[in-house]
Every structure is written in C-alpha cells, then in structure tokens.
N, CA, C and O atoms as CSV, one atom per row, in Angstrom:
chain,resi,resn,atom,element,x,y,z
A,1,UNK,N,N,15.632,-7.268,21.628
A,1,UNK,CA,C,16.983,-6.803,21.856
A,1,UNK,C,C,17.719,-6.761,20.521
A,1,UNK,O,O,17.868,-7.758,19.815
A,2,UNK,N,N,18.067,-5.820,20.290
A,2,UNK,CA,C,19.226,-5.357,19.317
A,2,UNK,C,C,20.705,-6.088,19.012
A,2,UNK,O,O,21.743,-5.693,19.542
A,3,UNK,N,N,20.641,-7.206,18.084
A,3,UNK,CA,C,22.094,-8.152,18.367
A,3,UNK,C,C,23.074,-6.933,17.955
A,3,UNK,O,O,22.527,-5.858,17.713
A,4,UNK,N,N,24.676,-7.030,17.844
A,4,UNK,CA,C,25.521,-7.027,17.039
A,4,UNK,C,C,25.256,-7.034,15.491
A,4,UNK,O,O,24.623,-7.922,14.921
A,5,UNK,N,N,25.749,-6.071,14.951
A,5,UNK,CA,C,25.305,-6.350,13.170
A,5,UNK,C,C,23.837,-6.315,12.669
A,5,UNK,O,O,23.534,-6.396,11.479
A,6,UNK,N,N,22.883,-6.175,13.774
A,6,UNK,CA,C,21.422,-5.965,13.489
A,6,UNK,C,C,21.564,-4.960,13.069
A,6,UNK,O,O,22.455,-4.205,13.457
A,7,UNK,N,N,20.001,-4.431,11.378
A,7,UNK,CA,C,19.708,-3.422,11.321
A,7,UNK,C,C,18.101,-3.473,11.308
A,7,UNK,O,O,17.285,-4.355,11.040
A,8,UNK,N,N,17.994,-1.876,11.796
A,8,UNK,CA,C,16.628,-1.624,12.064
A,8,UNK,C,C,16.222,-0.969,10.956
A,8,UNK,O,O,17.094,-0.269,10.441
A,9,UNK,N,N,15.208,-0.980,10.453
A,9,UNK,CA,C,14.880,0.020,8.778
A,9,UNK,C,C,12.801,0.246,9.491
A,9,UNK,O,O,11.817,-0.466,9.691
A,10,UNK,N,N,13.127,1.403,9.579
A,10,UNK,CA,C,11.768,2.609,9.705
A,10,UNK,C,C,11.384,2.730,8.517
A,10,UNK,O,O,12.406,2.758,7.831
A,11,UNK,N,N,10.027,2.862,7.549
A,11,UNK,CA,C,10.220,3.111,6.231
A,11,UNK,C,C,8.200,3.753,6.622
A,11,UNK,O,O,7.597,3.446,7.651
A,12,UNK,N,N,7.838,4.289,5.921
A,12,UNK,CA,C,6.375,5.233,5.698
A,12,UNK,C,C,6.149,3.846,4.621
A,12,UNK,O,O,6.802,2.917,4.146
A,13,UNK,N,N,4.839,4.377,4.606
A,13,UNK,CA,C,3.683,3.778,3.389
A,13,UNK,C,C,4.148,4.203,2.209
A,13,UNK,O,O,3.991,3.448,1.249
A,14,UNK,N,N,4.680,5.226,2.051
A,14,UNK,CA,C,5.300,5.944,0.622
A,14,UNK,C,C,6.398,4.953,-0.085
A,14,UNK,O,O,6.403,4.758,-1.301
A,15,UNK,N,N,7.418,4.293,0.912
A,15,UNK,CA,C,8.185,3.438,0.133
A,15,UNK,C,C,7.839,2.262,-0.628
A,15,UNK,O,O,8.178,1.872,-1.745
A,16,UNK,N,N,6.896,1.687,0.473
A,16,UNK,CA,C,6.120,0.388,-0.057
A,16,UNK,C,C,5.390,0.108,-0.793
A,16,UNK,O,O,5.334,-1.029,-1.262
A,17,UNK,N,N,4.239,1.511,-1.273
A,17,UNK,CA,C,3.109,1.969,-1.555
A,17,UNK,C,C,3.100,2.258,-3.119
A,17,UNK,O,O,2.165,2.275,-3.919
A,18,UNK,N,N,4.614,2.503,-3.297
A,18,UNK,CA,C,4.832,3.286,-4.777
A,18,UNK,C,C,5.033,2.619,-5.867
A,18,UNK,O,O,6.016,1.915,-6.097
A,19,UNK,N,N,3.709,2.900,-6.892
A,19,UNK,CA,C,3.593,1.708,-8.030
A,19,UNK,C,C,4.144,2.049,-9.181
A,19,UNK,O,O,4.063,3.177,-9.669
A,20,UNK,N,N,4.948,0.747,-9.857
A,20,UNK,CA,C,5.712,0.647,-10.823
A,20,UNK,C,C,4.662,0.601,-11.993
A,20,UNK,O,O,3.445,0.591,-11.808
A,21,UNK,N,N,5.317,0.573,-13.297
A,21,UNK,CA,C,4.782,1.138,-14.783
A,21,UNK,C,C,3.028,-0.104,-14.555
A,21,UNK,O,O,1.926,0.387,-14.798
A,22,UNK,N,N,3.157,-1.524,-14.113
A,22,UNK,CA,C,2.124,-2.326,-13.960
A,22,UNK,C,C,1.222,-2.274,-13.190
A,22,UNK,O,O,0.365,-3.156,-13.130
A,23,UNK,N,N,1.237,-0.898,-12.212
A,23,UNK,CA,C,0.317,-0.473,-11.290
A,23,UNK,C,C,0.665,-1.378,-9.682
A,23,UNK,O,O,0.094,-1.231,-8.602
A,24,UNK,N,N,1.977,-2.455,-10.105
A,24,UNK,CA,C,2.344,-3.077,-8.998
A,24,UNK,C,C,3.228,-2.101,-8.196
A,24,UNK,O,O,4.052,-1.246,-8.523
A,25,UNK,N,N,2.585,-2.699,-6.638
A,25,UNK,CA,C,3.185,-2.074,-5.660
A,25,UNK,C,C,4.789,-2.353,-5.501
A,25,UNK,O,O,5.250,-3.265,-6.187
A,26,UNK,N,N,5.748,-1.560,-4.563
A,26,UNK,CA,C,7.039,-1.850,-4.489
A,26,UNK,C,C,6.964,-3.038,-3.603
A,26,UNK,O,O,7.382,-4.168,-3.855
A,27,UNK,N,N,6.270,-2.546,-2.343
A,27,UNK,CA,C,6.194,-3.532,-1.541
A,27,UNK,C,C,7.490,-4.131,0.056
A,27,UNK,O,O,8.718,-4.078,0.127
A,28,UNK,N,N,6.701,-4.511,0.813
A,28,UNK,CA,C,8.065,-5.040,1.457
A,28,UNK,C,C,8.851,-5.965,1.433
A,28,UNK,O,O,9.972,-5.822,1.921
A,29,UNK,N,N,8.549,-6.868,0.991
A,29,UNK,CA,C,9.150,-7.833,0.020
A,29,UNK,C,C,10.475,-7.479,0.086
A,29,UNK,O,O,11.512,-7.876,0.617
A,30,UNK,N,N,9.841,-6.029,-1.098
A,30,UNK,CA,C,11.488,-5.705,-2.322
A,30,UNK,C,C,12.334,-4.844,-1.342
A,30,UNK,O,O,13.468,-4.508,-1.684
A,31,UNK,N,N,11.688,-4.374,0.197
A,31,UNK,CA,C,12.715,-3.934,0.445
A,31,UNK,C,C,13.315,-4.484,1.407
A,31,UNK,O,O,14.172,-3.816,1.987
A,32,UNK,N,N,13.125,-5.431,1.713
A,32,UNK,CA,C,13.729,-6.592,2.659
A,32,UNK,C,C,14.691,-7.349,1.994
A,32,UNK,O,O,15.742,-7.707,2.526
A,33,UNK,N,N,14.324,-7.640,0.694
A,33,UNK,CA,C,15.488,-8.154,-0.445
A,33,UNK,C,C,16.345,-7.284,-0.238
A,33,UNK,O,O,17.376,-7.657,0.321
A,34,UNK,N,N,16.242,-6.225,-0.516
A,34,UNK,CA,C,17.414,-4.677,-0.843
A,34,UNK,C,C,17.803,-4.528,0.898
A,34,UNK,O,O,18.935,-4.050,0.977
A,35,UNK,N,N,17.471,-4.675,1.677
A,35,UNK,CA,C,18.315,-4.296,2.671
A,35,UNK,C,C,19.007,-5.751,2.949
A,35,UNK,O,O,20.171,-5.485,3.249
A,36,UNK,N,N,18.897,-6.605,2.971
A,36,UNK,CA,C,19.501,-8.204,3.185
A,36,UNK,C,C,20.253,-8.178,1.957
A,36,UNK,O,O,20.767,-9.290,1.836
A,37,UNK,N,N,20.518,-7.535,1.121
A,37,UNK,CA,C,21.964,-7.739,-0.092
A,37,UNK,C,C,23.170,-7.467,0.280
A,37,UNK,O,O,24.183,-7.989,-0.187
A,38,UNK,N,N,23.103,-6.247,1.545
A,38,UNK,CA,C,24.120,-6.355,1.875
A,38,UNK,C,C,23.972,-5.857,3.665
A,38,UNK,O,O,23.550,-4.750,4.000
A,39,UNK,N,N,24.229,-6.479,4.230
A,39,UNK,CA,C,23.954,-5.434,5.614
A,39,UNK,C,C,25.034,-5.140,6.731
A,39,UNK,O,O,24.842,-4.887,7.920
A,40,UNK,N,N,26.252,-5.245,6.011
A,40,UNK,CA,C,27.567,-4.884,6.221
A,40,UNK,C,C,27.505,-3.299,5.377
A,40,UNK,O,O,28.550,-2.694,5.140
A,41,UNK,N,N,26.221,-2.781,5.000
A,41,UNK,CA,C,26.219,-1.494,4.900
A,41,UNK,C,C,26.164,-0.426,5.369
A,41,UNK,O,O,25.164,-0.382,6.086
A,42,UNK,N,N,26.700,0.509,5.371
A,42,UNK,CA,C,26.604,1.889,6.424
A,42,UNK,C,C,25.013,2.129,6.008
A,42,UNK,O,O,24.423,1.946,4.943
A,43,UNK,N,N,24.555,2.635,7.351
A,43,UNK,CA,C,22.776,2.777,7.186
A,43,UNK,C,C,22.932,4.383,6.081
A,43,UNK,O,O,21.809,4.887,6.127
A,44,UNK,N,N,23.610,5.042,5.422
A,44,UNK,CA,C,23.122,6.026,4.917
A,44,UNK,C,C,23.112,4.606,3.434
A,44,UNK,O,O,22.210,4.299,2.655
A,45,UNK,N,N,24.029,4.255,3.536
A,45,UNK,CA,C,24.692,3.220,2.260
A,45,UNK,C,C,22.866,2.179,2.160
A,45,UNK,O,O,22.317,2.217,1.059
A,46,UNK,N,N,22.193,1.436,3.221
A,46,UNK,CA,C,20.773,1.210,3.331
A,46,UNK,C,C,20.127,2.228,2.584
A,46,UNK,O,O,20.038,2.116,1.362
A,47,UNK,N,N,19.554,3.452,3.335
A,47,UNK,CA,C,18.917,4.173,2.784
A,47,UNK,C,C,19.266,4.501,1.097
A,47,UNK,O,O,18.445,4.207,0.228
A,48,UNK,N,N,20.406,5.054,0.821
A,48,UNK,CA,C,20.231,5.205,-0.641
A,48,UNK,C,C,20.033,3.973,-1.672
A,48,UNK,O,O,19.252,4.191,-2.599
A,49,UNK,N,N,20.615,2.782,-1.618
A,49,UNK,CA,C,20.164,1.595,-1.975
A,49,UNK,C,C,18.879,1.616,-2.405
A,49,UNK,O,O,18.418,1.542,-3.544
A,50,UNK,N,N,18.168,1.769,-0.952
A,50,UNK,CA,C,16.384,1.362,-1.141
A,50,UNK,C,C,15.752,2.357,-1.843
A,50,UNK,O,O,15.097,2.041,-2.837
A,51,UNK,N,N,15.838,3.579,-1.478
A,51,UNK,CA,C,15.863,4.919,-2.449
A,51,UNK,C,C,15.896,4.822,-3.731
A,51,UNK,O,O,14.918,5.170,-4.392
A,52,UNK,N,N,17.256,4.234,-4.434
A,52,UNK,CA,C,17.413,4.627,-5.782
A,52,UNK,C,C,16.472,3.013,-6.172
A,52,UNK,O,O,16.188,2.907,-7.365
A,53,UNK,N,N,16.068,1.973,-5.363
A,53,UNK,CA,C,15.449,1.312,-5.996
A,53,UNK,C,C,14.210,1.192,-6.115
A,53,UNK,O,O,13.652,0.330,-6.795
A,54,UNK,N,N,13.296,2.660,-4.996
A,54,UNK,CA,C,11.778,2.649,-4.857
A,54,UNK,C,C,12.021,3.693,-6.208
A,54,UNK,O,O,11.327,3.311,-7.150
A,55,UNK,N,N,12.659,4.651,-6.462
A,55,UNK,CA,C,12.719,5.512,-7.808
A,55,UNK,C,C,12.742,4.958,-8.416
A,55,UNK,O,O,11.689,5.076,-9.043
A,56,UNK,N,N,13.701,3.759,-9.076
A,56,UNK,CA,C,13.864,2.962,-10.369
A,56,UNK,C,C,12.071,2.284,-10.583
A,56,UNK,O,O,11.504,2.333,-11.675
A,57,UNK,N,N,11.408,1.682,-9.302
A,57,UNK,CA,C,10.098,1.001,-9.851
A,57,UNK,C,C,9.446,1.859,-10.043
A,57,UNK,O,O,8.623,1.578,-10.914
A,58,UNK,N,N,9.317,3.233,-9.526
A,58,UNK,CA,C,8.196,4.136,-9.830
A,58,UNK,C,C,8.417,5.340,-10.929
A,58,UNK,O,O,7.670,6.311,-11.048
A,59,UNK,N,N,9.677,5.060,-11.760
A,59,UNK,CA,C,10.147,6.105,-12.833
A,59,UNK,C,C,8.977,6.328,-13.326
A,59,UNK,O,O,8.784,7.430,-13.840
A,60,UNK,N,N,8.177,5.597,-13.304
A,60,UNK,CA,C,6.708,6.051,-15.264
A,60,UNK,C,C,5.961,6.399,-14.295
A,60,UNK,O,O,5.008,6.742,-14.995
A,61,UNK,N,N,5.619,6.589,-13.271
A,61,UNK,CA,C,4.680,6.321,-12.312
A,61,UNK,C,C,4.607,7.777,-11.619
A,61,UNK,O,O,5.595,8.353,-11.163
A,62,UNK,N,N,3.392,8.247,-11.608
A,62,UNK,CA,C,3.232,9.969,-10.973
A,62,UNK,C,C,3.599,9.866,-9.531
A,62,UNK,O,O,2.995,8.904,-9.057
A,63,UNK,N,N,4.258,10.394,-8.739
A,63,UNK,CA,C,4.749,10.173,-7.152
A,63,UNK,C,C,3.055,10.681,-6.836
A,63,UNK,O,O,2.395,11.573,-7.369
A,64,UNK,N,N,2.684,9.658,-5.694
A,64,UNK,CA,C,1.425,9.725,-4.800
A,64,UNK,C,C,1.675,9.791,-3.573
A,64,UNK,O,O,0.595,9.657,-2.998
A,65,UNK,N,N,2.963,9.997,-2.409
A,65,UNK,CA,C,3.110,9.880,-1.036
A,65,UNK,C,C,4.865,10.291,-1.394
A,65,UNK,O,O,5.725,10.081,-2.250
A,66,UNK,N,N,4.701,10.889,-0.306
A,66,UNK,CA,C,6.311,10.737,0.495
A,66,UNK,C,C,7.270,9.872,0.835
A,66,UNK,O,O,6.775,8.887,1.382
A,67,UNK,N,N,8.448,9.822,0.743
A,67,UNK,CA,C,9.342,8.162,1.565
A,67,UNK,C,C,10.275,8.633,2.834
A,67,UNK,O,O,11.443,8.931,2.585
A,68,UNK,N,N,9.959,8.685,3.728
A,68,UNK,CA,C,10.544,8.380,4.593
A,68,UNK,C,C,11.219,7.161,5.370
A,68,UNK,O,O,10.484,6.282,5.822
A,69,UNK,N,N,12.452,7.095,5.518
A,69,UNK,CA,C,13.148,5.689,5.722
A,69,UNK,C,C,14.142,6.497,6.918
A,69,UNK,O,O,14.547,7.660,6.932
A,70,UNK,N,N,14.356,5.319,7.948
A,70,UNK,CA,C,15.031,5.728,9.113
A,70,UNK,C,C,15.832,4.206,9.570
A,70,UNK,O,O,15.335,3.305,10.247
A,71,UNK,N,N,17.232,4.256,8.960
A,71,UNK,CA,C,17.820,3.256,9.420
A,71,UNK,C,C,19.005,3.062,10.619
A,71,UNK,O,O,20.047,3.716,10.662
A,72,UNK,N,N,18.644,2.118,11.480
A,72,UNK,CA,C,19.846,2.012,12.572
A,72,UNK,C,C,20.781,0.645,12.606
A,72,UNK,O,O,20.383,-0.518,12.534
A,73,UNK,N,N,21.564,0.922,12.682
A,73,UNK,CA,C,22.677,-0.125,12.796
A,73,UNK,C,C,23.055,-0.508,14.306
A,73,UNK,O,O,22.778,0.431,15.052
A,74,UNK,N,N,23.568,-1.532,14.935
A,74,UNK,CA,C,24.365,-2.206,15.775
A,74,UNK,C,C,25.475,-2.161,15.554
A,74,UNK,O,O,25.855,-3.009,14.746
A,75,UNK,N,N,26.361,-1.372,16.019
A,75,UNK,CA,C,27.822,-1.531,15.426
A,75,UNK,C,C,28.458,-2.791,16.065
A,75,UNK,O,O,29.202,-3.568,15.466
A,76,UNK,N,N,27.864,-2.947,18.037
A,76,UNK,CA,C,29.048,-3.490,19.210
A,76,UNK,C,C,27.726,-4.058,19.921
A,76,UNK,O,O,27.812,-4.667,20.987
C-alpha cells in the first residue's frame, strides 16, 4: 500500500547500468541516495535530479542503453 508522501521510482537497466570514467557502475545505491535527498520533490523535480546525476557519472563514458525512469508520488 502506497502511504502519504510515498514515492515510487520505475527506472530500466540503463540508469543503473551506466559506467562512470572507472568502468564503475551508477548503480542503485546512487539512486536511492538521490531520490531520499529530497522527497518533498515534485516527481518531474525526482526524475531530473537522477538524470542530471546518471549524466554527470557517465560524462567520459560512451552511452550503452537507454534511461527510462517513471516516478509516482502520494500526494493524500
């Protein structure tokens, strides 16, 4: 069940998958950190967050997959 203030985050293999300059993965980890920083965020406000931070690890890094991310909020 879906509390109040819960968010749901959908994300592909592409977000998690995408390796930074050390051949390290992003991982879910980093995006469980990045969505728990703030989650008084509007889910587009989620999505670009995690976005500009799977780009920032994979700048040197040739894109190998797609990112798809699908976030829902609980408003009530």
């Amino acid at each position: 069940e879906i509390q109040p203030g819960d968010v749901v985050v959908c994300f592909s293999d592409g977000a998690t998958e995408g390796r930074g300059p050390t051949d390290e993965e992003f991982g879910e980890g980093r995006l469980i950190d990045i969505v728990g920083q703030d989650l008084s965020a509007t889910p587009e406000g989620v999505v670009n967050r995690v976005a500009a931070a799977v780009e920032r690890h994979c700048a040197t890094s040739p894109r190998q997959d797609d990112i798809t991310l699908v976030v829902l909020k609980r408003l009530d």
